[in-house]
Short mmCIF file of the C-alpha atoms (twelve columns), coordinates in Angstrom:
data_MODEL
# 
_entry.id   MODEL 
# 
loop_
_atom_site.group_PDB 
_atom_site.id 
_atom_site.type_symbol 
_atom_site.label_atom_id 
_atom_site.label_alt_id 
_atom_site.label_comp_id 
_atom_site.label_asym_id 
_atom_site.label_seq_id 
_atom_site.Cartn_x 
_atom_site.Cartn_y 
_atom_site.Cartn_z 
_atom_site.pdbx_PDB_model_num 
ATOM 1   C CA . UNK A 1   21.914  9.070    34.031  1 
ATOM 2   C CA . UNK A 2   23.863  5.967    34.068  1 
ATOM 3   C CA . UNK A 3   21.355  3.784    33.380  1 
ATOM 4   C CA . UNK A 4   20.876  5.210    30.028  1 
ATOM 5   C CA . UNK A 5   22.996  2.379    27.699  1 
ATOM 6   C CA . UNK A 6   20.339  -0.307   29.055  1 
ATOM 7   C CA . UNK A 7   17.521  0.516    27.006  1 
ATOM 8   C CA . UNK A 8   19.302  -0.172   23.681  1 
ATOM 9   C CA . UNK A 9   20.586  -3.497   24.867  1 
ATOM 10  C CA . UNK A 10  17.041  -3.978   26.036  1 
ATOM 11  C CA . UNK A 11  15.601  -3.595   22.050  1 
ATOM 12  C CA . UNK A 12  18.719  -5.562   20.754  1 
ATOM 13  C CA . UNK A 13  17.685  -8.991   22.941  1 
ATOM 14  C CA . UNK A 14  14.176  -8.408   21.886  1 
ATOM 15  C CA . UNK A 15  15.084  -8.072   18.450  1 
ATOM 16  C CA . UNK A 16  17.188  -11.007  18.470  1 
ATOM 17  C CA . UNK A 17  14.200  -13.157  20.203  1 
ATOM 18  C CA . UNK A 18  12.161  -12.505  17.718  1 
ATOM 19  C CA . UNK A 19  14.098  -13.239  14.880  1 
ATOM 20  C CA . UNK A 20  14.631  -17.083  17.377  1 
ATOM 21  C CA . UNK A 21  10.676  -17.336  17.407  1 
ATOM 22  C CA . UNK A 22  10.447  -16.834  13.548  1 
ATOM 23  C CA . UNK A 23  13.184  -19.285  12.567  1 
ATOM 24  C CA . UNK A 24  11.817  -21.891  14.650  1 
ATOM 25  C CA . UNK A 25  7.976   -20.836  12.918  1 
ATOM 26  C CA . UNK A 26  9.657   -21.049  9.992   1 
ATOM 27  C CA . UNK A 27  11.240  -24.751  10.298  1 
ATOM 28  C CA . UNK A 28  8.160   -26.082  12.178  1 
ATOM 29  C CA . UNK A 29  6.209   -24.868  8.854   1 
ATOM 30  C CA . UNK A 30  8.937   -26.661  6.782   1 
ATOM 31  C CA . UNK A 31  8.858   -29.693  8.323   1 
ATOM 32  C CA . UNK A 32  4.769   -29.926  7.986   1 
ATOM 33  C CA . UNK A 33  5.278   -29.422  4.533   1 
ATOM 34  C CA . UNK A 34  7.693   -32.061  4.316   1 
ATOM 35  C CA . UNK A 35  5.129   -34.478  6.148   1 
ATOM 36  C CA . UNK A 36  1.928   -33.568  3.718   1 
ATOM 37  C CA . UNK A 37  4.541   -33.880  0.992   1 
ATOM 38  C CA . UNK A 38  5.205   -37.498  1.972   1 
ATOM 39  C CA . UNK A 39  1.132   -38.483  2.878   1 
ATOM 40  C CA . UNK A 40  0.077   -36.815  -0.593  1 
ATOM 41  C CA . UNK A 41  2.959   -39.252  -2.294  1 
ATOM 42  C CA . UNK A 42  1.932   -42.320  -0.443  1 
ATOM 43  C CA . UNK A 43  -1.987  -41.918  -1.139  1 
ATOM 44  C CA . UNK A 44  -0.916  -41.617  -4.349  1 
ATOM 45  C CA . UNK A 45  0.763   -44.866  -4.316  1 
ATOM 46  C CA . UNK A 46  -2.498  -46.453  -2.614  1 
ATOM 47  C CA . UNK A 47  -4.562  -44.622  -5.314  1 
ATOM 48  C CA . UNK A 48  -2.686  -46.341  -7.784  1 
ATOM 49  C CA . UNK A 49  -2.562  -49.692  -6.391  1 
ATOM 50  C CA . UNK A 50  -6.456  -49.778  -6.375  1 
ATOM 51  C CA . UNK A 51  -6.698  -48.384  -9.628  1 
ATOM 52  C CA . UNK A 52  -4.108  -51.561  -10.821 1 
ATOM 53  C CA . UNK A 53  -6.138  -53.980  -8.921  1 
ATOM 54  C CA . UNK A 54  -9.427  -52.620  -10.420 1 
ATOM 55  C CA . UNK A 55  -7.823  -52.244  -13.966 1 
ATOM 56  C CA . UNK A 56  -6.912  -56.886  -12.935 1 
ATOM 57  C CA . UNK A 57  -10.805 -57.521  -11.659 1 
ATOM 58  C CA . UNK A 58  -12.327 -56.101  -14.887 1 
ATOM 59  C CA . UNK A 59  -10.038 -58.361  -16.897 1 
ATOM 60  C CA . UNK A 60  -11.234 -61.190  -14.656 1 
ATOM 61  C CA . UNK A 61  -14.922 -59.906  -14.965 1 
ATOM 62  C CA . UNK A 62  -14.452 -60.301  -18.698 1 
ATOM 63  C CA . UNK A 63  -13.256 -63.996  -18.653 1 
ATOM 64  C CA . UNK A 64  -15.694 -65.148  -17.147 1 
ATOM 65  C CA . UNK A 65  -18.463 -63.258  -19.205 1 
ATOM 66  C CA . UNK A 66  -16.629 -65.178  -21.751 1 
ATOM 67  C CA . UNK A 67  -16.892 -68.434  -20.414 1 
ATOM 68  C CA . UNK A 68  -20.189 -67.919  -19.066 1 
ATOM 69  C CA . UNK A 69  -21.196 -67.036  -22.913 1 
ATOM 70  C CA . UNK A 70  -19.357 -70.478  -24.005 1 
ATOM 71  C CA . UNK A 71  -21.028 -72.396  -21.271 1 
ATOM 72  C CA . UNK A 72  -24.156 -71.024  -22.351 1 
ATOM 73  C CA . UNK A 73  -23.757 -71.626  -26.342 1 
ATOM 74  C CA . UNK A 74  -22.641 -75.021  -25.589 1 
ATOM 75  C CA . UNK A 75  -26.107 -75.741  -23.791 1 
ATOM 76  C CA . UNK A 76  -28.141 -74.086  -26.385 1 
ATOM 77  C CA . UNK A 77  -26.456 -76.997  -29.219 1 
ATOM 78  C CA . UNK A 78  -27.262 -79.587  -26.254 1 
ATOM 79  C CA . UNK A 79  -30.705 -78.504  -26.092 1 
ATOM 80  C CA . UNK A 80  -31.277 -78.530  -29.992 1 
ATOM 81  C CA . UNK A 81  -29.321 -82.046  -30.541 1 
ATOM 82  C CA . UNK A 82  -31.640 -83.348  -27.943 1 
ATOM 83  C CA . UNK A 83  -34.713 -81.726  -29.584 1 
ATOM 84  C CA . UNK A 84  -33.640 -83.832  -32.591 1 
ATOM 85  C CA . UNK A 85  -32.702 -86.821  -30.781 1 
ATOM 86  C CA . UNK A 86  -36.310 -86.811  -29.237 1 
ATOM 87  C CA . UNK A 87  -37.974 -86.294  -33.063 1 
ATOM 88  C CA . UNK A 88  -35.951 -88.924  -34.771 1 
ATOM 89  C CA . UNK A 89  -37.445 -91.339  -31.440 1 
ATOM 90  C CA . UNK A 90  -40.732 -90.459  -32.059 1 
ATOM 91  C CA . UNK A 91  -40.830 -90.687  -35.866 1 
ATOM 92  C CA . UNK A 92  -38.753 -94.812  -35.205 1 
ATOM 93  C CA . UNK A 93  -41.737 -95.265  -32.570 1 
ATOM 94  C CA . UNK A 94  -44.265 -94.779  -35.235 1 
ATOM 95  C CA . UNK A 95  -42.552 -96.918  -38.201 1 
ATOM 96  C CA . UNK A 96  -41.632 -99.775  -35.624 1 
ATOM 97  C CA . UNK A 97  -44.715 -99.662  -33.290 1 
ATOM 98  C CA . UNK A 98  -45.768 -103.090 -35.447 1 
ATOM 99  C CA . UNK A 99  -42.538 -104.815 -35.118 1 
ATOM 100 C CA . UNK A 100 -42.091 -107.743 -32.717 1 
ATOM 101 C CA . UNK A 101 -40.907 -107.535 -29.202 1 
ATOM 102 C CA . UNK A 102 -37.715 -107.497 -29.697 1 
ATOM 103 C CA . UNK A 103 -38.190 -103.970 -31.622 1 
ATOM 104 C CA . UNK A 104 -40.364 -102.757 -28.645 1 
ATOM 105 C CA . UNK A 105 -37.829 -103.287 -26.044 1 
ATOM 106 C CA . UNK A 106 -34.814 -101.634 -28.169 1 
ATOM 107 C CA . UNK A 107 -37.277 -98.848  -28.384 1 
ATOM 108 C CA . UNK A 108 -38.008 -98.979  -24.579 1 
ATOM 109 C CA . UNK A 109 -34.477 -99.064  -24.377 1 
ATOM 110 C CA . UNK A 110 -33.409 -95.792  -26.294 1 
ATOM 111 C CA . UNK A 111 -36.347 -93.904  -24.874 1 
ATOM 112 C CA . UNK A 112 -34.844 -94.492  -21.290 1 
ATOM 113 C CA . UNK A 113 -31.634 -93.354  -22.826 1 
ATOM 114 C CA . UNK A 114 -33.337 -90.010  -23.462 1 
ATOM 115 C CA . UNK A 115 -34.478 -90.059  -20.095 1 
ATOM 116 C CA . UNK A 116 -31.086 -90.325  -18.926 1 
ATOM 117 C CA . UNK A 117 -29.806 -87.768  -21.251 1 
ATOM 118 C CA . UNK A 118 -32.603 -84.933  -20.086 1 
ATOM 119 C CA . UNK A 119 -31.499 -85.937  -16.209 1 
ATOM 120 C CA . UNK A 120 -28.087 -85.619  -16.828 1 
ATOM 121 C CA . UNK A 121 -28.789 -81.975  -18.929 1 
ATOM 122 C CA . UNK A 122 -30.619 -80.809  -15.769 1 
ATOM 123 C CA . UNK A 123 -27.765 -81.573  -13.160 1 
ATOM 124 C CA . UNK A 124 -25.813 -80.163  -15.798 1 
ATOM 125 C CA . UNK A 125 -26.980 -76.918  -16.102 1 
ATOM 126 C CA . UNK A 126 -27.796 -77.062  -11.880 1 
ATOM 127 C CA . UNK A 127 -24.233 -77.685  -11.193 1 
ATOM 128 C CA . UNK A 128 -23.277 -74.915  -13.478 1 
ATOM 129 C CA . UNK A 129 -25.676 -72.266  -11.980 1 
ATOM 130 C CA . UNK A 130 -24.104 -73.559  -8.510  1 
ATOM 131 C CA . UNK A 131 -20.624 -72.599  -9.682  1 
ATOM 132 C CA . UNK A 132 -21.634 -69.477  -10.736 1 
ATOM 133 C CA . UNK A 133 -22.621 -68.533  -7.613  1 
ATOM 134 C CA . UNK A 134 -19.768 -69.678  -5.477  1 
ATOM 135 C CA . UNK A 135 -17.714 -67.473  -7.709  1 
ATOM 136 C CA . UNK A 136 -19.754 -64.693  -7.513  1 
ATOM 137 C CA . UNK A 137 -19.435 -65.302  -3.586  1 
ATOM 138 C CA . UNK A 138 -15.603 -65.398  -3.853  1 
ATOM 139 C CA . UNK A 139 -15.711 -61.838  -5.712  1 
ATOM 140 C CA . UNK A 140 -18.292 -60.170  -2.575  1 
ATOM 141 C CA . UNK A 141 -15.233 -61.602  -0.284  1 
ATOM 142 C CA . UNK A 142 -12.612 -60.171  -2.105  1 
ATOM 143 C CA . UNK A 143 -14.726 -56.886  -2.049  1 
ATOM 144 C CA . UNK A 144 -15.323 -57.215  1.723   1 
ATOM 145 C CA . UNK A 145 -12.366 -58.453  2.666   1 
ATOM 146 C CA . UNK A 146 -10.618 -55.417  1.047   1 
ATOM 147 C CA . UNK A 147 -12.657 -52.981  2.898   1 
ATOM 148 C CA . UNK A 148 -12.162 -54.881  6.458   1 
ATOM 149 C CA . UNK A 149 -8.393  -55.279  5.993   1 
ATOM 150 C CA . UNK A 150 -7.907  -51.963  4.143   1 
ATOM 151 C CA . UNK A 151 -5.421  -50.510  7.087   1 
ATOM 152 C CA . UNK A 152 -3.436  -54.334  7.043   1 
ATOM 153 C CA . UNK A 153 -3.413  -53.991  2.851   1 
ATOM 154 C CA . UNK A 154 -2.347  -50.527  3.011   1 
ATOM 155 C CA . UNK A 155 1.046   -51.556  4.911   1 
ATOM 156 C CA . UNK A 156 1.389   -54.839  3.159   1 
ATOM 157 C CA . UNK A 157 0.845   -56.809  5.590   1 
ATOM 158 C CA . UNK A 158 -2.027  -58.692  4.121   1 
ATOM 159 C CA . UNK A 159 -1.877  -59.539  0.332   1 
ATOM 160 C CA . UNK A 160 -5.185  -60.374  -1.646  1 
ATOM 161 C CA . UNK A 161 -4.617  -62.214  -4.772  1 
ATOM 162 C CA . UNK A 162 -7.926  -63.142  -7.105  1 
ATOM 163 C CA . UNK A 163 -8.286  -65.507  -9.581  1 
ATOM 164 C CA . UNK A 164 -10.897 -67.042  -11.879 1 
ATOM 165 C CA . UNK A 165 -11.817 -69.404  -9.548  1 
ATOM 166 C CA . UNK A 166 -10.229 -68.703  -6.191  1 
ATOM 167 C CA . UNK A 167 -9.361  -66.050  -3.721  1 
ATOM 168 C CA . UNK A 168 -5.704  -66.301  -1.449  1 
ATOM 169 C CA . UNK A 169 -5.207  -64.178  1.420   1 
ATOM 170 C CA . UNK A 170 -1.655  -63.808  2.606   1 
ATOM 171 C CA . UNK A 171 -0.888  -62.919  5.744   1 
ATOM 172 C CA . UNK A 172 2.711   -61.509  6.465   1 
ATOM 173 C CA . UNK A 173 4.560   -63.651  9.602   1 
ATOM 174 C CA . UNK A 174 5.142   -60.351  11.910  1 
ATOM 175 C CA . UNK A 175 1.382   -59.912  12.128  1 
ATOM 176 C CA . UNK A 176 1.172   -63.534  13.217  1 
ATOM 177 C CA . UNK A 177 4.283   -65.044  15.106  1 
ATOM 178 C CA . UNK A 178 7.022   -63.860  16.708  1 
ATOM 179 C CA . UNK A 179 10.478  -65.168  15.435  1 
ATOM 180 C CA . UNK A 180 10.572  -69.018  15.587  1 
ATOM 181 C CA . UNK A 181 7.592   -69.282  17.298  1 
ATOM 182 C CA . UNK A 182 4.271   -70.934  16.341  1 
ATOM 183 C CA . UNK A 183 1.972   -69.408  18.450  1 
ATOM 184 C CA . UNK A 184 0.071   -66.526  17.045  1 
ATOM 185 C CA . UNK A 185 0.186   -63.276  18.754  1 
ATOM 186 C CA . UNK A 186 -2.451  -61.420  20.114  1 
ATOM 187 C CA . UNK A 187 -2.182  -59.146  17.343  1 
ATOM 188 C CA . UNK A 188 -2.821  -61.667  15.032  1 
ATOM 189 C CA . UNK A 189 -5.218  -63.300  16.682  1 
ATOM 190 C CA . UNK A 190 -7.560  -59.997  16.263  1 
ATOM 191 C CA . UNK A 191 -6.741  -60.359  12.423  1 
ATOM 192 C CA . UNK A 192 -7.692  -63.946  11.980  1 
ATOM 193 C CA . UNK A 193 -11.021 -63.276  13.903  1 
ATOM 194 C CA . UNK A 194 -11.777 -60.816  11.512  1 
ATOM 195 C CA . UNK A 195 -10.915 -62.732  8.576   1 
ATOM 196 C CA . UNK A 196 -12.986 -65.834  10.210  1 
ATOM 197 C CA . UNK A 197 -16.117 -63.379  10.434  1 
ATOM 198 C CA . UNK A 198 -16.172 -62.935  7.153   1 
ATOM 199 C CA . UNK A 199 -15.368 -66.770  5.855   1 
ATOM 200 C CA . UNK A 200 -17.435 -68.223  8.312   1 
ATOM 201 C CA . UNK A 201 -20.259 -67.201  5.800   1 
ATOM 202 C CA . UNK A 202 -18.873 -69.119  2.776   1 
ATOM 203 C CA . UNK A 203 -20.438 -72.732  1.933   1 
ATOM 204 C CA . UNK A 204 -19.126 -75.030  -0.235  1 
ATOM 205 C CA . UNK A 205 -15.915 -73.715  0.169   1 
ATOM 206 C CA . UNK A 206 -12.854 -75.280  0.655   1 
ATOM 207 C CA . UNK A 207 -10.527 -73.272  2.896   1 
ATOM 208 C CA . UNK A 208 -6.430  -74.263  2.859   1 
ATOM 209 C CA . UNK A 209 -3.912  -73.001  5.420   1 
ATOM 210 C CA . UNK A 210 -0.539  -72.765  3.832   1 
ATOM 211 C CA . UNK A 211 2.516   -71.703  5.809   1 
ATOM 212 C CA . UNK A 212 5.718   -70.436  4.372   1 
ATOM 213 C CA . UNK A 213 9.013   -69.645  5.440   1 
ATOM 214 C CA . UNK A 214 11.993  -68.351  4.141   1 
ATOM 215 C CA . UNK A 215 15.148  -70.255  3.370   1 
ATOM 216 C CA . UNK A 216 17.378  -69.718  6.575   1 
ATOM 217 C CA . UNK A 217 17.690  -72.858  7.755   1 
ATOM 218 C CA . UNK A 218 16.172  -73.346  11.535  1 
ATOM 219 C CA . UNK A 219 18.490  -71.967  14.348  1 
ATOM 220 C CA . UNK A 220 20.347  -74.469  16.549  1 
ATOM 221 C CA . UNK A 221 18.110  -73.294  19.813  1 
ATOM 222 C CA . UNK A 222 14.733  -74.190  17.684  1 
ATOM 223 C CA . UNK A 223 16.110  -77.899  15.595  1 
ATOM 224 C CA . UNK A 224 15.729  -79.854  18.689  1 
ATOM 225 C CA . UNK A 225 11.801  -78.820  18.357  1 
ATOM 226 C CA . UNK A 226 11.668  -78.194  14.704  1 
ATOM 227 C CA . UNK A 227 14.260  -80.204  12.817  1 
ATOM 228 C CA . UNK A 228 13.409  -77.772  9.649   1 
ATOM 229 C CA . UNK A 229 11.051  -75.306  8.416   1 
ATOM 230 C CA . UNK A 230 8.844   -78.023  6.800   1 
ATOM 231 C CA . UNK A 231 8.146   -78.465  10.818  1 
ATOM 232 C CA . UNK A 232 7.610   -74.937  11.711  1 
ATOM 233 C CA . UNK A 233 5.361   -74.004  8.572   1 
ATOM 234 C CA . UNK A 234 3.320   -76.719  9.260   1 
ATOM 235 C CA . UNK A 235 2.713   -76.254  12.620  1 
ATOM 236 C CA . UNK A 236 2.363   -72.850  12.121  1 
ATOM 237 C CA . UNK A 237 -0.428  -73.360  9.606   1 
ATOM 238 C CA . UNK A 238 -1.946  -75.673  12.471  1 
ATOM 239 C CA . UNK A 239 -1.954  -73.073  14.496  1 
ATOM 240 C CA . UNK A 240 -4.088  -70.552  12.532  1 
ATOM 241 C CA . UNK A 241 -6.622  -73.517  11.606  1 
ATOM 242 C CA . UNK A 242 -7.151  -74.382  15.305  1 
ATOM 243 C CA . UNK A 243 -7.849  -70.887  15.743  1 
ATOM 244 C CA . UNK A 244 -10.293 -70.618  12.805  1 
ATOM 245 C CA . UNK A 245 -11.997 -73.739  13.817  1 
ATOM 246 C CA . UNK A 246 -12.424 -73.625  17.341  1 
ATOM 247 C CA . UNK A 247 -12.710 -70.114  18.340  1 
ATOM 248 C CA . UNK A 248 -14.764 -68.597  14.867  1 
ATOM 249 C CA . UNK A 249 -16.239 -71.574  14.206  1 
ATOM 250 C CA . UNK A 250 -15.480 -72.709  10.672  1 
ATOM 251 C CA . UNK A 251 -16.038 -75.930  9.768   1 
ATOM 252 C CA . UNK A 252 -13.753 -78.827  9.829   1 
ATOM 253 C CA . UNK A 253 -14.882 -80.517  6.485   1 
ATOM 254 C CA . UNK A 254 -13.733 -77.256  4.806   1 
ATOM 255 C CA . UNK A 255 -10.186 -76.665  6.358   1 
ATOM 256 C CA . UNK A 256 -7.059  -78.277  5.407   1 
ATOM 257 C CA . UNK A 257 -4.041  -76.931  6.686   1 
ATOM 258 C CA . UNK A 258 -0.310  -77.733  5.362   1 
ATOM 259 C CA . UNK A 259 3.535   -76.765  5.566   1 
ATOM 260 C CA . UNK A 260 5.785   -76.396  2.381   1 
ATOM 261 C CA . UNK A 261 8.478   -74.683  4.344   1 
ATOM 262 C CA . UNK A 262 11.069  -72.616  1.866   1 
ATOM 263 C CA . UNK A 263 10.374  -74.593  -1.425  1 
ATOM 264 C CA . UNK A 264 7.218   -71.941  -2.983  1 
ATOM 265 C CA . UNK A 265 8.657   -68.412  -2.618  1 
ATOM 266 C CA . UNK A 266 6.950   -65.561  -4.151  1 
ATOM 267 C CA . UNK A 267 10.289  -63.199  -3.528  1 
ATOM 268 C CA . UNK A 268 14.058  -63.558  -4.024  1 
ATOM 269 C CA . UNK A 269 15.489  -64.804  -0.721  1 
ATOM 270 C CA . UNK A 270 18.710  -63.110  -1.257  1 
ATOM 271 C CA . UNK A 271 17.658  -59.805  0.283   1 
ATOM 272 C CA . UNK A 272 15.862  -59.128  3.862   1 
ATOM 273 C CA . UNK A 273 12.607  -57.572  1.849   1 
ATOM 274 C CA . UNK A 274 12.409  -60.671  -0.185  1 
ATOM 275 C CA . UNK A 275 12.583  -63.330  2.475   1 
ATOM 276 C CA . UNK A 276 9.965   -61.177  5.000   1 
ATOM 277 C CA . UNK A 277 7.728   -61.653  1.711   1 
ATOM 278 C CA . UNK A 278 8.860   -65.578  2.082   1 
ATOM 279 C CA . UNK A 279 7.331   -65.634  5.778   1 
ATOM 280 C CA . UNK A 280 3.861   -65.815  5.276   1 
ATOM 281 C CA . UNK A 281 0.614   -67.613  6.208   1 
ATOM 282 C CA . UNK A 282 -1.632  -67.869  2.961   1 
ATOM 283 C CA . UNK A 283 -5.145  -69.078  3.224   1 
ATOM 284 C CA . UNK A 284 -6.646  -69.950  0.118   1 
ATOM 285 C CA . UNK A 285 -10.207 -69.963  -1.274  1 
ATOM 286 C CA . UNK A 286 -12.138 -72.358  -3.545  1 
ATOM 287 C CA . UNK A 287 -15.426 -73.986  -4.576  1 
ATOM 288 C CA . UNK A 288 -15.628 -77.261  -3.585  1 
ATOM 289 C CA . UNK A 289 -16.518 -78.800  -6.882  1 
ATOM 290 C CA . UNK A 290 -13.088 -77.090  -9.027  1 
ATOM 291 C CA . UNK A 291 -9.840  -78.983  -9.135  1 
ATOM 292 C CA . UNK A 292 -7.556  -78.902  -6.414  1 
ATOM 293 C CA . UNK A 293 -5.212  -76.004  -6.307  1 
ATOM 294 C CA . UNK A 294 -1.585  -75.935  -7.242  1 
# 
């Protein structure tokens, strides 16, 4: 009969476990709340930044409808002034076919003008049909390149930047090189051979390797090797072409590869976010035949 009081403590510790069990049910379903809560905002975010970089390729779409559609007006005059130009010759050829030689060879002469002319509107409109294409080939690598690098783009550690006539690729330093060093990681490396599969299919393409750095001046352990960081962006920029050369297999005619250090930042170097911006490797794409790049 002593025994008796043990049965209610019994149903109070039960009790009192199971109220433990559903509090910690309870937080566990908080915090998974809390994480879909903070996925759904950042796909939103991605959503939005493809939507924005959509909305900028349409815009560039429609230039160069536009200019295509100049291009092509300014060939149809061509073709009708030279129409002319070859009626006017053969109505002279019949009023001066009686004249004396000297007649006959300014004749010969302006018809080989003609010739000239016709020539030159063929490698015209060649040259422009070439162009065409190489920009139509810089769009597909835009488009493949964002699908291949979609986890790097997503965390911003590759930046794809179009324009009319070029593509640039930047690639963020701590993908690439470790602090002060110029040798790229093996991270990196699996990166730039990914990047290479895809460029290795471009021709008549010029390919430029720029590096970057911030403006903290080099560290007194590194001057000895690299008095500043025009040294270590341009070796680092050596680095990645060796790579893309010798071990993808690009071609040498179409690589250039060069260092301009702090002086072209694309962020404010007075905070840490601005100057890991700073520290990049950009590669940039263009047709041969279009003016050099700024």
């Amino acid at each position: 009969m002593t025994r008796k009081p043990f049965v209610p403590v019994l149903i109070a510790l039960t009790l009192a476990c199971g109220a433990c069990v559903s509090n910690s049910a309870y937080r566990q379903k908080l915090d998974e709340n809390e994480f879909i809560t903070r996925q759904l905002g950042e796909m939103e975010a991605d959503c939005q930044l493809v939507k924005d970089r959509r909305d900028y390729l349409v815009k560039i779409n429609g230039d160069l409808e536009r200019r295509l559609h100049e291009l092509t007006g300014q060939e149809t005059r061509q073709r009708a002034e030279l129409k002319k130009a070859k009626e006017d010759i053969t109505r002279l050829e019949k009023i001066l076919s009686s004249r004396n030689t000297e007649t006959g060879a300014a004749m010969k002469e302006m018809r080989e003008t003609i010739d000239r002319l016709e020539e030159k509107n063929r490698d015209l409109e060649q040259e422009r049909l070439a162009r065409e294409a190489r920009l139509v080939k810089i769009r597909e690598t835009y488009d493949e390149l964002t699908v291949l690098l979609a986890a790097e783009i997503g965390r911003r550690e590759v930046i794809l930047d179009t324009h009319p006539d070029s593509l640039s690729i930047n690639l963020s330093e701590k993908i690439l090189f470790d602090s002060g060093a110029t040798e790229v990681k093996s991270a990196g490396l699996e990166i730039l051979r990914r990047l290479g599969g895809v460029l290795v299919n471009l021709q008549g393409h010029d390919i430029r390797i720029e590096g970057h750095t911030d403006n903290v001046p080099i560290s007194s352990r590194l001057r000895e090797k690299y008095p500043s960081n025009w040294e270590l962006s341009a070796v680092r920029a050596a680095s990645v072409l060796h790579f893309l050369q010798e071990q993808v297999g690009l071609p040498g005619e179409s690589l250039a590869a060069v260092g301009h250090g702090e002086f072209r930042p694309v962020a404010d170097n007075a905070t840490p976010e601005g100057r890991a911006l700073n520290r990049r490797i950009r590669i940039l794409l263009k047709p041969r035949d279009f003016p050099a790049a700024p």
